[in-house]
DSSP file (Angstrom, degrees, kcal/mol; ACC not computed):
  #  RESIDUE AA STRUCTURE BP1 BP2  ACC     N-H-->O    O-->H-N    N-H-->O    O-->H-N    TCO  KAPPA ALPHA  PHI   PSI    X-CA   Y-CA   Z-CA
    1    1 A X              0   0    0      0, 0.0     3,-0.0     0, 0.0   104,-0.0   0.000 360.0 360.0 360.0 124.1   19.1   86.1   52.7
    2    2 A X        -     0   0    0      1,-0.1     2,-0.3     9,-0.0     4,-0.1  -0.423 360.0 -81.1 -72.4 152.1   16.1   87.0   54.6
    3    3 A X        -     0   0    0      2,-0.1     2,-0.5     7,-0.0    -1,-0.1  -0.529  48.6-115.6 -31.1 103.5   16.1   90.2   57.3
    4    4 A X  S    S+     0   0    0     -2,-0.3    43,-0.1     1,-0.1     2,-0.1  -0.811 107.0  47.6-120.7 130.3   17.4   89.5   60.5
    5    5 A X  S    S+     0   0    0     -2,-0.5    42,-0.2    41,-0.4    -1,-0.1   0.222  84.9 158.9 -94.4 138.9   15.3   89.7   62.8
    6    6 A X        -     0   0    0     40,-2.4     2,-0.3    -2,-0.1    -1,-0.1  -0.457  32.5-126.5 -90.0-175.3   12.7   87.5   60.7
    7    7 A X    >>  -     0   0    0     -2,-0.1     3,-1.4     1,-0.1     4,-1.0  -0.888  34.1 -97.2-114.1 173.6    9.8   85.6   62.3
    8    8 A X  H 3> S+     0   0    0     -2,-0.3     4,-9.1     1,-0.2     5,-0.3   0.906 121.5  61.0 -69.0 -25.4    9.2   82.5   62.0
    9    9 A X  H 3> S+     0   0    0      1,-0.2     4,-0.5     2,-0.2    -1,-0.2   0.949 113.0  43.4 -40.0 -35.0    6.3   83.2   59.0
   10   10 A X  H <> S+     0   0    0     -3,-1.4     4,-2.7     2,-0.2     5,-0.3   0.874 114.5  49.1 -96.1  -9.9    9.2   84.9   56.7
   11   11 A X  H  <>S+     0   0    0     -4,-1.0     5,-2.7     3,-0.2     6,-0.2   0.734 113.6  46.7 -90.2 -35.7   11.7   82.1   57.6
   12   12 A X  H  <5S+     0   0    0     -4,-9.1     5,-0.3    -5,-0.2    -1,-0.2   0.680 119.5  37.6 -75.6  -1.8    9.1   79.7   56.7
   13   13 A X  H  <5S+     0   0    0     -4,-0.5    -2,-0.2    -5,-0.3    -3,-0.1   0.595 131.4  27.1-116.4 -46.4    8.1   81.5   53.3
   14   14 A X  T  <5S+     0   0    0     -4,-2.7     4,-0.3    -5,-0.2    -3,-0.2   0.978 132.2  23.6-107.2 -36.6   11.8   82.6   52.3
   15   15 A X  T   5S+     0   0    0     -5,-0.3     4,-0.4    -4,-0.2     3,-0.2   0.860 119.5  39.2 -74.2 -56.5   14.0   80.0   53.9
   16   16 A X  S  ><S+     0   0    0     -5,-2.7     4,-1.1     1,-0.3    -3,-0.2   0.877 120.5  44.8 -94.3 -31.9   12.6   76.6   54.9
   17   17 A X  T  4 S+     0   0    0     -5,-0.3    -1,-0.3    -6,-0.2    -2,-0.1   0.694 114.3  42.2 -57.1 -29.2   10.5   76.3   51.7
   18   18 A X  T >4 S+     0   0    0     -4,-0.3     3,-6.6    -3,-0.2     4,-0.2   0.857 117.1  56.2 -95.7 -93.6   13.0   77.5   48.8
   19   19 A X  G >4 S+     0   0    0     -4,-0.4     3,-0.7     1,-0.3     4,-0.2   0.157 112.8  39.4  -3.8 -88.8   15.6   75.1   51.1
   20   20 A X  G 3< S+     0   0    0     -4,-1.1     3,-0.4     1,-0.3    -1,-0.3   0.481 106.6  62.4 -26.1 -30.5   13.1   71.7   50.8
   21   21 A X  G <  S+     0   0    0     -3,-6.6    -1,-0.3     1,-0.3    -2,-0.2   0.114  96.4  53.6-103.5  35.5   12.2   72.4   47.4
   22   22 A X  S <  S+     0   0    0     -3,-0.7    -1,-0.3    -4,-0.2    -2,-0.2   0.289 108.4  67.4-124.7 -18.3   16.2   71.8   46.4
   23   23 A X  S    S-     0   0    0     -3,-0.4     2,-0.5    -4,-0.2     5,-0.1  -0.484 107.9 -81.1 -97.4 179.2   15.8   67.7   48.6
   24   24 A X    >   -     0   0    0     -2,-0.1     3,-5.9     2,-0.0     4,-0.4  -0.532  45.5-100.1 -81.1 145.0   13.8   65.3   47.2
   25   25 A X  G >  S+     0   0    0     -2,-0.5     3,-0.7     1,-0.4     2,-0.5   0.213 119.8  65.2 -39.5 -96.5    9.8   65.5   47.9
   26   26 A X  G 3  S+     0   0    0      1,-0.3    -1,-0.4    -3,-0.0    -2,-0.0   0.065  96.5  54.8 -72.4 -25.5   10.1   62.9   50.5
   27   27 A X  G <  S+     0   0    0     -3,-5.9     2,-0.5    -2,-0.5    -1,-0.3   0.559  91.9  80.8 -67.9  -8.5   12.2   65.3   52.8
   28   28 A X    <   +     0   0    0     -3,-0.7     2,-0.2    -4,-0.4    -1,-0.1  -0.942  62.9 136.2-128.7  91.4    9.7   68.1   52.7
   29   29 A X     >  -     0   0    0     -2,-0.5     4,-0.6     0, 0.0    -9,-0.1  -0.276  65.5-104.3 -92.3 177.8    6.7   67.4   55.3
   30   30 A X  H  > S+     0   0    0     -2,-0.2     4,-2.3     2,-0.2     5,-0.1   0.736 125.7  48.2 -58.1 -64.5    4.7   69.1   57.8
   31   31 A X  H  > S+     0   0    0      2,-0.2     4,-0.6     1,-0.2    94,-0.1   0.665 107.7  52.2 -40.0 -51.0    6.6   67.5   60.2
   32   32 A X  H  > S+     0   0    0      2,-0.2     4,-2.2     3,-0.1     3,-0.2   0.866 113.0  48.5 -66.5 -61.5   10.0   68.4   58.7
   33   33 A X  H  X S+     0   0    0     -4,-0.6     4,-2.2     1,-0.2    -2,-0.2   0.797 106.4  50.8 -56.8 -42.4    9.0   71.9   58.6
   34   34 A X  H  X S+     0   0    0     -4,-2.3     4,-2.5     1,-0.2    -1,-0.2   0.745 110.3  52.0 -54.6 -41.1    7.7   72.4   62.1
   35   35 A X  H >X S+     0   0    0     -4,-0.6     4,-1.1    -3,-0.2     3,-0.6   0.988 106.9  54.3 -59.6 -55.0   10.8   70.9   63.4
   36   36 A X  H 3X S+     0   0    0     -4,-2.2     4,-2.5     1,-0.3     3,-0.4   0.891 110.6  43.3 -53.2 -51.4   13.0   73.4   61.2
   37   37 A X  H 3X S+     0   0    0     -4,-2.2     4,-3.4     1,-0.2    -1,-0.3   0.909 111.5  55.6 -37.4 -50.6   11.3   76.8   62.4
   38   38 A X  H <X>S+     0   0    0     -4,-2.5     4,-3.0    -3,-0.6     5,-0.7   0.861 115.5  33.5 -80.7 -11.0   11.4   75.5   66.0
   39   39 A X  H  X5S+     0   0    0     -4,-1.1     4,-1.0    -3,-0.4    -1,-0.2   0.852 120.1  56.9 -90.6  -8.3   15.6   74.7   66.2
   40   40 A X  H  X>S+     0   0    0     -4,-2.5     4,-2.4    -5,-0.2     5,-0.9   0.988 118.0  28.2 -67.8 -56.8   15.9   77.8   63.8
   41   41 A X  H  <5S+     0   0    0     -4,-3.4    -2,-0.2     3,-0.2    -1,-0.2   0.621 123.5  52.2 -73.4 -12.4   14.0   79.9   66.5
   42   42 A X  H  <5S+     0   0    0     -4,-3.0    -1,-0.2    -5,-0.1    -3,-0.2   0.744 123.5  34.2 -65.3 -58.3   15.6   77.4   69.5
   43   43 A X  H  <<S-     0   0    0     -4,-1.0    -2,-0.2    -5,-0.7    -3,-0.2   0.939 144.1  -2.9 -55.7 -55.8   19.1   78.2   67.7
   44   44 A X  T ><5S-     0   0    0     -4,-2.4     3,-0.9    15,-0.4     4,-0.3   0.414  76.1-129.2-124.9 -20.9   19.1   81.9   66.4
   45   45 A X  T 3 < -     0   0    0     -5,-0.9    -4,-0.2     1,-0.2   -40,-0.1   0.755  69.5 -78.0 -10.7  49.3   15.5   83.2   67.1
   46   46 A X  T 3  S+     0   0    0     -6,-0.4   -40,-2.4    13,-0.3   -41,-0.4   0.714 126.3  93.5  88.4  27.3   15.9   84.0   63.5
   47   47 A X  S <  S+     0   0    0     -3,-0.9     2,-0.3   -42,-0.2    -2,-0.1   0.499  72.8  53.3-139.7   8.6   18.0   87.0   64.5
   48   48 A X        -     0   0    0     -4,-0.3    -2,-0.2     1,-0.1    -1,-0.1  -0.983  40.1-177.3-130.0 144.6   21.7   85.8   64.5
   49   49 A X  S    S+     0   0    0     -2,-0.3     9,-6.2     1,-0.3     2,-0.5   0.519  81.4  54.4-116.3 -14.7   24.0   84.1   61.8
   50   50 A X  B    S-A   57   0A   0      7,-0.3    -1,-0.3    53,-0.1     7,-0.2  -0.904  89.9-119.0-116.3 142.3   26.9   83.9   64.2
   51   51 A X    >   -     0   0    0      5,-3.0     3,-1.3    -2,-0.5     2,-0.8  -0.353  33.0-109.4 -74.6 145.6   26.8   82.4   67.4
   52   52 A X  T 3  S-     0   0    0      1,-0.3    -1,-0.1     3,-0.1     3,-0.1  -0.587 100.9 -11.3 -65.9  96.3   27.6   84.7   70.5
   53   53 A X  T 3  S+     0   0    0     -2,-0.8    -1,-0.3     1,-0.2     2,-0.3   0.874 126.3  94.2  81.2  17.7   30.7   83.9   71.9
   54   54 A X  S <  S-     0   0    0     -3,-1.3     2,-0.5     2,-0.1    -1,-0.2  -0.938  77.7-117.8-154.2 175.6   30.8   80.5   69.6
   55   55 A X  S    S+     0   0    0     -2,-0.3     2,-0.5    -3,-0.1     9,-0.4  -0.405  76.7 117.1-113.3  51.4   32.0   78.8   66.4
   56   56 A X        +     0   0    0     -2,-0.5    -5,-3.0     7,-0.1     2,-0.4  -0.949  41.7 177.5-142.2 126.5   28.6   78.3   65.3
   57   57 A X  B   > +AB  50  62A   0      5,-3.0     5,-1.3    -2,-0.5    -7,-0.3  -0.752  30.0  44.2-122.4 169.8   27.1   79.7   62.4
   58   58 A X  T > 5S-     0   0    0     -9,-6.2     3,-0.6    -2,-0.4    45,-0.2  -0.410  93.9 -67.3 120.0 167.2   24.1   80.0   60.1
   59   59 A X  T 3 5S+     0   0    0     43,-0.2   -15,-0.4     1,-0.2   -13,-0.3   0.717 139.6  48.7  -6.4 -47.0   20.0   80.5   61.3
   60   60 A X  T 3 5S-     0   0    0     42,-0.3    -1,-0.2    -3,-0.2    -2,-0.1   0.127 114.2-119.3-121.8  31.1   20.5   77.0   62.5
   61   61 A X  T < 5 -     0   0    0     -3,-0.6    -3,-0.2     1,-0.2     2,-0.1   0.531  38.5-162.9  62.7  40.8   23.7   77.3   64.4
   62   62 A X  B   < -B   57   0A   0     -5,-1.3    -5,-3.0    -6,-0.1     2,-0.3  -0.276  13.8-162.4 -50.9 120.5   26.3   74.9   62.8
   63   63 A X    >>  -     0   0    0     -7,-0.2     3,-1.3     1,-0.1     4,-0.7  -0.892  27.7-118.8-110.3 141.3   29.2   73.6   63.8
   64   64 A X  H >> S+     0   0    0     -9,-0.4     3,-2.4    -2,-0.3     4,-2.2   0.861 115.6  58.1 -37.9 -61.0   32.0   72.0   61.6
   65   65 A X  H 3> S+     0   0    0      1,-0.3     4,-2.5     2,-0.2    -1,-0.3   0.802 103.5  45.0 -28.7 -68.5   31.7   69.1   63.2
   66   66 A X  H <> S+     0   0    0     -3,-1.3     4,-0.5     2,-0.2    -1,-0.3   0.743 115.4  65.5 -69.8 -17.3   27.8   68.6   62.4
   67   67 A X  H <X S+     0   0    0     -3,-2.4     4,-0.8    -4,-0.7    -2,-0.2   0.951  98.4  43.5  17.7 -99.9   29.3   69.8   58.7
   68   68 A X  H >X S+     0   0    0     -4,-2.2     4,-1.3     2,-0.2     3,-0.8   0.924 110.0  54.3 -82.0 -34.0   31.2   67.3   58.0
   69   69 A X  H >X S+     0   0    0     -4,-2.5     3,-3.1    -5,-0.3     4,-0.8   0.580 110.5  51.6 -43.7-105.8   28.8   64.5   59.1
   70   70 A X  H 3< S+     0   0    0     -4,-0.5    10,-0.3     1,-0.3    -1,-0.2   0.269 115.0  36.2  43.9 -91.7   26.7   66.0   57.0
   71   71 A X  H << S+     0   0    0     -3,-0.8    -1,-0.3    -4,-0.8    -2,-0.2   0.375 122.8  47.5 -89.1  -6.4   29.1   66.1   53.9
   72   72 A X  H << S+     0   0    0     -3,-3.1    -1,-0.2    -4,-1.3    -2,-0.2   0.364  87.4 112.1-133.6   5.0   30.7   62.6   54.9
   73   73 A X     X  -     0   0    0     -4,-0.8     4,-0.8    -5,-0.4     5,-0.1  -0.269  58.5-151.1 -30.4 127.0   27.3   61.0   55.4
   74   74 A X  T  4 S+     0   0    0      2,-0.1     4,-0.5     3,-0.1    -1,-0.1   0.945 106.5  50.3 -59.4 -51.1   26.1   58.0   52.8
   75   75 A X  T  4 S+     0   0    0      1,-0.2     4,-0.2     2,-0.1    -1,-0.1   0.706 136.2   5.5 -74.0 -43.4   22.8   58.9   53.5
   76   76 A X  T  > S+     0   0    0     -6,-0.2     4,-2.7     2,-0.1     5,-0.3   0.734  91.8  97.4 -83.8 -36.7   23.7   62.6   52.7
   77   77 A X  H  X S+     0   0    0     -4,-0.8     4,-1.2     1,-0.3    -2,-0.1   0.629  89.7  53.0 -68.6 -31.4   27.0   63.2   51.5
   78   78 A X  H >> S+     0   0    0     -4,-0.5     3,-1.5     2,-0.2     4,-0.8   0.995 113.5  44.1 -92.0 -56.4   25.5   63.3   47.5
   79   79 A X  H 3> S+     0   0    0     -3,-0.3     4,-2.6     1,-0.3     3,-0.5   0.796 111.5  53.3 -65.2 -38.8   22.7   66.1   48.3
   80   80 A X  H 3X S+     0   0    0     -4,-2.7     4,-2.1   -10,-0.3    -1,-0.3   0.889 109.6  44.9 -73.7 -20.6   25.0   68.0   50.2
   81   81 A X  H <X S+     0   0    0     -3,-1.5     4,-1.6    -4,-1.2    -1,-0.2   0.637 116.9  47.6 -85.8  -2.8   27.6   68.2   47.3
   82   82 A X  H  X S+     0   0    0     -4,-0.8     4,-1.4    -3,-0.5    -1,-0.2   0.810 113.8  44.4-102.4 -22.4   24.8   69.0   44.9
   83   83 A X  H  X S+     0   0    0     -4,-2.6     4,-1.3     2,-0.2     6,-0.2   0.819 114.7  53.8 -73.1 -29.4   23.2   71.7   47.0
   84   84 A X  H >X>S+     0   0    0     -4,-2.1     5,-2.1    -5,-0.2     4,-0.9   0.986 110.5  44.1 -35.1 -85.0   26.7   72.8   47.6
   85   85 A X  H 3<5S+     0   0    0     -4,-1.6    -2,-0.2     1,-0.2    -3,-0.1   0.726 113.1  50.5 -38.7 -50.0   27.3   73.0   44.0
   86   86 A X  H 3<5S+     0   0    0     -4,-1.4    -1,-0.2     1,-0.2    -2,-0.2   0.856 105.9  55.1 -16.4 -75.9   24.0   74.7   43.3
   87   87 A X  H <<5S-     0   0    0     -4,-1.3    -2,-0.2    -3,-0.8    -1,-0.2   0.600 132.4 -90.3 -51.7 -43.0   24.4   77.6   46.1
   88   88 A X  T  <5S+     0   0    0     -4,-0.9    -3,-0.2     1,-0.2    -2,-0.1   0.324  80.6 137.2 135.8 -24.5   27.3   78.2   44.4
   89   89 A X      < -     0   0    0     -5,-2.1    -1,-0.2    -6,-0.2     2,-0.2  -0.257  56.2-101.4 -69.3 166.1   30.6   76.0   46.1
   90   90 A X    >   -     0   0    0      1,-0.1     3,-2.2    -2,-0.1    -1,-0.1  -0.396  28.4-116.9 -73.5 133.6   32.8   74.5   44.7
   91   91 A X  T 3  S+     0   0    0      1,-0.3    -1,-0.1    -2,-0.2    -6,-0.1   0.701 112.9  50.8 -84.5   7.8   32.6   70.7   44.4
   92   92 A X  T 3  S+     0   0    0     -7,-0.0    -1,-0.3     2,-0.0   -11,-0.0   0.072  76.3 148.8-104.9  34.3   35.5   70.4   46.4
   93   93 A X    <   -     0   0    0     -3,-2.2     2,-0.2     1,-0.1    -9,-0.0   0.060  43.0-130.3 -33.5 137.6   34.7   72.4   49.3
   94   94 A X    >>  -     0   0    0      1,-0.1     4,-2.2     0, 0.0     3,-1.2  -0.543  28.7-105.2 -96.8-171.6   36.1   71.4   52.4
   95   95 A X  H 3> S+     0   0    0      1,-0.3     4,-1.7    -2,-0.2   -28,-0.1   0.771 122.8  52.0 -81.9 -18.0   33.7   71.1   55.5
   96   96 A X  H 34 S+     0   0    0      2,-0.2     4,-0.4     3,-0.1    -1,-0.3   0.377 110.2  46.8 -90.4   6.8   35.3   74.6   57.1
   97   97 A X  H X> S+     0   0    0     -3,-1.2     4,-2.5     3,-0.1     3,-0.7   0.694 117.7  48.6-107.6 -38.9   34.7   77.0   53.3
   98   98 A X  H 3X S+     0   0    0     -4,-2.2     4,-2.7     2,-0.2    -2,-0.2   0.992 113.5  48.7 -65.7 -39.8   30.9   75.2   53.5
   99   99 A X  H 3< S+     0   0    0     -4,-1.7    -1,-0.2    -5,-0.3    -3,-0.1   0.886 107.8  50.4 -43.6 -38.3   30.8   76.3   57.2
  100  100 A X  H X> S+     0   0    0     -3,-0.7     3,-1.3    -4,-0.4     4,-0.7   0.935  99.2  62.6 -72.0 -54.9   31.7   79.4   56.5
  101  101 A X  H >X S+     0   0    0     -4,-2.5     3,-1.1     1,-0.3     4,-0.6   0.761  92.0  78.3 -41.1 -38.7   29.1   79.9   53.7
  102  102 A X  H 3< S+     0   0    0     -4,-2.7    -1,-0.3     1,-0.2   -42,-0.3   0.523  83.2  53.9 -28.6 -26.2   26.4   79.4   56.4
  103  103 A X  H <4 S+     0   0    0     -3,-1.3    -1,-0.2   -45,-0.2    -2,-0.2   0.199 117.8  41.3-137.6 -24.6   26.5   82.4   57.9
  104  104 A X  H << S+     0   0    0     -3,-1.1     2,-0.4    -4,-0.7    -2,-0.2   0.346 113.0  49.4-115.9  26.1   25.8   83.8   54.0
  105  105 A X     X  +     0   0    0     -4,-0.6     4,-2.1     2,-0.1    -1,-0.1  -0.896  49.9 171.9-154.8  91.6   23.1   81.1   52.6
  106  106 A X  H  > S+     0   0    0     -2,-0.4     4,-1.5     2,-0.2    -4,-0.1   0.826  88.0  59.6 -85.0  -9.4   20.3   80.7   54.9
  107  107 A X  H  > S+     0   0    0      2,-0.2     4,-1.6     1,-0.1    -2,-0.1   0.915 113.1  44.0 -68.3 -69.4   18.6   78.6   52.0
  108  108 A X  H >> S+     0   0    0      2,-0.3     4,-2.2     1,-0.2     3,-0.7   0.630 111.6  52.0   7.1 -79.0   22.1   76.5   52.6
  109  109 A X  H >< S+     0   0    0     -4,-2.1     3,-2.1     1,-0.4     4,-0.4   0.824 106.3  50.4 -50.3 -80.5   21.8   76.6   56.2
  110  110 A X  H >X S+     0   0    0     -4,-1.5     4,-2.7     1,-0.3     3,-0.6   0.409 108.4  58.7 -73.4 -42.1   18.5   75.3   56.2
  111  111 A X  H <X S+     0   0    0     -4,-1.6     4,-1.9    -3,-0.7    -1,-0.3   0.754 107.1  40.8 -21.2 -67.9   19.6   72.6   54.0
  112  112 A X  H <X S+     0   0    0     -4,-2.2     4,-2.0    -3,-2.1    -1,-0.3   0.835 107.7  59.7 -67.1 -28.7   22.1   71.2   56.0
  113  113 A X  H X> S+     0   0    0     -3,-0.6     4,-2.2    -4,-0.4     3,-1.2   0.988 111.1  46.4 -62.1 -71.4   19.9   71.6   59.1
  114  114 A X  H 3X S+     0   0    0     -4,-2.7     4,-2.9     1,-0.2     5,-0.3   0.987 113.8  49.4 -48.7 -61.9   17.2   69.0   56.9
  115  115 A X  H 3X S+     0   0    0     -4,-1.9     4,-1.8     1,-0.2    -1,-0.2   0.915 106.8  50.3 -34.2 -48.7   19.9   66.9   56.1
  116  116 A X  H << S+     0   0    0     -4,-2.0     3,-0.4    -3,-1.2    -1,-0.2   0.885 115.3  46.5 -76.2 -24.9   21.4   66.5   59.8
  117  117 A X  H >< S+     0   0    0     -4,-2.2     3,-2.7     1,-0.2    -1,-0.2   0.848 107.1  58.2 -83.8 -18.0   17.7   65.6   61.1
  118  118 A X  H 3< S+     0   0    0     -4,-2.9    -2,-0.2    -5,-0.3    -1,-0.2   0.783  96.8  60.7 -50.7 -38.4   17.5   63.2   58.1
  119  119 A X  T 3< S+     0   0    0     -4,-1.8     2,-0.4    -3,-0.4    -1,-0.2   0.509  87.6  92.8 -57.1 -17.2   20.6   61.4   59.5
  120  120 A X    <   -     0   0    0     -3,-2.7    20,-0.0     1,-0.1    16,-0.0  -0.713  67.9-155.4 -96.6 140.0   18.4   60.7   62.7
  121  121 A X        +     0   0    0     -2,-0.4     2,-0.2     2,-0.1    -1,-0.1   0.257  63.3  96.6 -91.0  17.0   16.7   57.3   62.3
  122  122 A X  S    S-     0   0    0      1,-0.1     3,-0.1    14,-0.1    -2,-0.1  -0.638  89.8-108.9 -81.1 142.1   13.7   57.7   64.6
  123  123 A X        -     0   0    0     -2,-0.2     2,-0.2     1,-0.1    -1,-0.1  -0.294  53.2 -83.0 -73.3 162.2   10.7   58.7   62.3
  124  124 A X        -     0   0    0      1,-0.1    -1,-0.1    -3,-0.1     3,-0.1  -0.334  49.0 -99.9 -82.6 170.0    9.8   62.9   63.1
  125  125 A X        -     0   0    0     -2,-0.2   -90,-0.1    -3,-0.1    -1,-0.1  -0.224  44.8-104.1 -64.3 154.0    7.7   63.5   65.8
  126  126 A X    >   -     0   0    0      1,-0.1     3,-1.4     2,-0.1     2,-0.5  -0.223  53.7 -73.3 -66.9 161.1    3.9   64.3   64.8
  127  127 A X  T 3  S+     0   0    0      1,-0.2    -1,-0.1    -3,-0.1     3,-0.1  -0.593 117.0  13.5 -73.1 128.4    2.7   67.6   64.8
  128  128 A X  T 3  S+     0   0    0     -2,-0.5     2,-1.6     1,-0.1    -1,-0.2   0.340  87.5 127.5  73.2  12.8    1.9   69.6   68.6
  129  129 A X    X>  +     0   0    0     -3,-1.4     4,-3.3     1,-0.2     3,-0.8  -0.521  33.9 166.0 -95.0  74.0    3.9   66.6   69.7
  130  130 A X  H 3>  +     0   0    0     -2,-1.6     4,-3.0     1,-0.2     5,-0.3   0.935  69.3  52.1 -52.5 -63.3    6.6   69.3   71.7
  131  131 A X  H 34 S+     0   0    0      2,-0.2    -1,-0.2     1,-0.2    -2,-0.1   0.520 103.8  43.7   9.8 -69.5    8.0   66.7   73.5
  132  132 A X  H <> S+     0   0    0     -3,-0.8     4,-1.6     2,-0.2     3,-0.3   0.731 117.2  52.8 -92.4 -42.4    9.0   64.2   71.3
  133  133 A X  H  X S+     0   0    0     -4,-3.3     4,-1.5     1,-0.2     3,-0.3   0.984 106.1  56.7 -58.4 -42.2   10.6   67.5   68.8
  134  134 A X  H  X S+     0   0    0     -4,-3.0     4,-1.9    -5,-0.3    -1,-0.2   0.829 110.2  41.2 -67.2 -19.9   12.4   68.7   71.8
  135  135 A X  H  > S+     0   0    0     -3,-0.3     4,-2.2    -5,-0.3    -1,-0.3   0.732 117.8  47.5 -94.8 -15.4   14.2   65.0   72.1
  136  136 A X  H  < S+     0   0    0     -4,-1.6    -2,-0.2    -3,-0.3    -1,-0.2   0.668 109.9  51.4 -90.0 -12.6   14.6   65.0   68.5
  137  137 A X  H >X S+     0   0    0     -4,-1.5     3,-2.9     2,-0.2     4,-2.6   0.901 114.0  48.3 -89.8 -68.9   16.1   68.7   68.5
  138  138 A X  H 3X S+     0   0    0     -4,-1.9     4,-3.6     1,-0.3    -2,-0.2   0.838 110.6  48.3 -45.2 -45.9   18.5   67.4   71.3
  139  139 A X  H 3< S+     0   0    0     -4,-2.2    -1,-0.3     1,-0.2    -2,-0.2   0.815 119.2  40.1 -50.0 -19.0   19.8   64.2   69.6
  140  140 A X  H <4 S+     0   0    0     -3,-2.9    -1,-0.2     1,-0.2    -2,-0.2   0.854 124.3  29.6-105.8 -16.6   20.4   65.8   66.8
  141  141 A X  H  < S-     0   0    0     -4,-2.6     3,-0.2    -3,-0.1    -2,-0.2   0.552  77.4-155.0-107.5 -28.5   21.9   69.1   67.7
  142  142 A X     <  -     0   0    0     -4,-3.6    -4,-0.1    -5,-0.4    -3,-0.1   0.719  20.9-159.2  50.3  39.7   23.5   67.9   70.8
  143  143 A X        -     0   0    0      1,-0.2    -1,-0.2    -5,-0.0    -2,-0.0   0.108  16.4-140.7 -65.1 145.1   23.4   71.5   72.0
  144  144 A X  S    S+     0   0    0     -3,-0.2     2,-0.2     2,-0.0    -1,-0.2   0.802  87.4  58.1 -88.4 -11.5   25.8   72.3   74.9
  145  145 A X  S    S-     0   0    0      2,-0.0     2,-0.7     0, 0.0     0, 0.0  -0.680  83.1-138.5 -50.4 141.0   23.4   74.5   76.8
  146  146 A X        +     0   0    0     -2,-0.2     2,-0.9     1,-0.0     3,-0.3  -0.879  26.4 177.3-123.9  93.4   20.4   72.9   77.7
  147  147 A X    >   +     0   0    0     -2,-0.7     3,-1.1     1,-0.2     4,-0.1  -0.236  17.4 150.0 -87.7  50.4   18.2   75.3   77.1
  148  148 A X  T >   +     0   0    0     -2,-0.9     3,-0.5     1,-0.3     4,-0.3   0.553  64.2  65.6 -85.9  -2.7   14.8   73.5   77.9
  149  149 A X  T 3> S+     0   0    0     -3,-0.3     4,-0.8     1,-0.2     3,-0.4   0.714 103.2  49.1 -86.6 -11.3   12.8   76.6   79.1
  150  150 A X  H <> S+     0   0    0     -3,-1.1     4,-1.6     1,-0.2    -1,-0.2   0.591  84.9  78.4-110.0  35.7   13.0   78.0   75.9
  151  151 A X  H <> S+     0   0    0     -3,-0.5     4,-1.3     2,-0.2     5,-0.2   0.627  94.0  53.7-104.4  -7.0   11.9   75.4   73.5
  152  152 A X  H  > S+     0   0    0     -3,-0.4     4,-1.8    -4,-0.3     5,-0.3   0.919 112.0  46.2 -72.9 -46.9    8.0   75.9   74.3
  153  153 A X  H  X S+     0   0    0     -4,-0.8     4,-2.4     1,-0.2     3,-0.4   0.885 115.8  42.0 -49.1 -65.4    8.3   79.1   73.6
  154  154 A X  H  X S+     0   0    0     -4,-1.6     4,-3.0     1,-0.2    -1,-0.2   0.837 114.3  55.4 -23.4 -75.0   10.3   78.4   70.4
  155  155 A X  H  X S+     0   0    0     -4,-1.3     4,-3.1     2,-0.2    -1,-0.2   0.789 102.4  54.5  13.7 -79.9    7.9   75.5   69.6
  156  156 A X  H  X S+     0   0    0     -4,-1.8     4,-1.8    -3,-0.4    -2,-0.2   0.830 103.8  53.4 -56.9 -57.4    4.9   77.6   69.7
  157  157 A X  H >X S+     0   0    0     -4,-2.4     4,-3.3    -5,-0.3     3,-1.7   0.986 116.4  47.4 -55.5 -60.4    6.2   80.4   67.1
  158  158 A X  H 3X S+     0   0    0     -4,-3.0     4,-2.0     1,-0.3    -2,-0.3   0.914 104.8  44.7 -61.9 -27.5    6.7   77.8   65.2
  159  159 A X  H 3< S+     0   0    0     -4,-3.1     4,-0.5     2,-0.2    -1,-0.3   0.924 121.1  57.2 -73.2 -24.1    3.4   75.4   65.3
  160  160 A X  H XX S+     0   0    0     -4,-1.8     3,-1.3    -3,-1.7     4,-0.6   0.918 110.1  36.9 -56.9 -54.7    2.0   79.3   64.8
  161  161 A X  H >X S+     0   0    0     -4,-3.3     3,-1.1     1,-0.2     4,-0.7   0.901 116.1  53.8 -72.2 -32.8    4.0   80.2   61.6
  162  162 A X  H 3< S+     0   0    0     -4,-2.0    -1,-0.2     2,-0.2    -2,-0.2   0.493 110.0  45.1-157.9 -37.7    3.4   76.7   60.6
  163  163 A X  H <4 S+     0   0    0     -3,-1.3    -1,-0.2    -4,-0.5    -2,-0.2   0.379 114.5  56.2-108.2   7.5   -1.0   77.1   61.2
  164  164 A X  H <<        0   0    0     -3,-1.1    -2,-0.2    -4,-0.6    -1,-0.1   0.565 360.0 360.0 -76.6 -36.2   -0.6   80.7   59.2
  165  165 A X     <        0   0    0     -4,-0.7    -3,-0.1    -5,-0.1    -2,-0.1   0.567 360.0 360.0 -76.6 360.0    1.0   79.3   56.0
């Protein structure tokens, strides 16, 4: 568990890297990565694991609901039970004990976070393409605040930590 508050540089270095190198090498991009930083720092700005006032936990702000897709996925459903298992769960976790574990595994988190943008079936946005991440954030995250002044900002740490590495 990193230090909270991180930036995004330690969140890329201890979180979103160890996290990638548990999927298979195709999951693990440029692309993939710049997206994570910016909904970690959209979601948390690396400084919360429990939502304020909300049932959403982790860096990357999880709700059962995006869970159990997740865990009940074809396309996911075998990585999550083997990163699960990995981490430490039990391989018969329901979607509420892994939820809960969110909010103590940011490699986790960040895990399920790759996975739920993996579910989306638009290719990821290029890189400095803010735009096209910010529509890919929303599909995928469905956030219920539409928080759209703070995803340059958000954005930006990240394409920063992201031209540091």
């Amino acid at each position: 568990m990193i230090r909270l508050p991180a930036t995004p540089d330690v969140a890329l270095r201890e979180v979103v890297v160890p996290a990638l190198a548990l999927l298979p090498v195709k999951m693990d991009t440029p692309e993939a990565r710049l997206l994570l930083l910016a909904i970690g720092e959209q979601e948390s700005g690396f400084a919360h694991r429990r939502q304020i006032k909300g049932p959403a936990r982790g860096l990357f702000q999880f709700e059962v609901i995006a869970v159990t897709e997740v865990m009940t996925r074809t396309e996911t459903a075998a990585l999550a039970l083997a990163v699960c298992v990995q981490r430490g769960l039990s391989r018969y976790s329901t979607p509420e004990q892994v939820h809960a574990q969110l909010e103590q595994d940011d490699v986790l988190a960040c895990v399920f976070a790759r996975l739920l943008v993996w579910l989306d079936p638009a290719p990821l946005p290029p890189l400095a393409y803010e735009e096209g991440a910010w529509r890919y954030y929303r599909r995928c995250w469905k956030p219920g605040a539409d928080h759209v002044h703070r995803w340059s900002e958000s954005y930006k740490h990240a394409l920063g930590a992201m031209t540091r590495q």
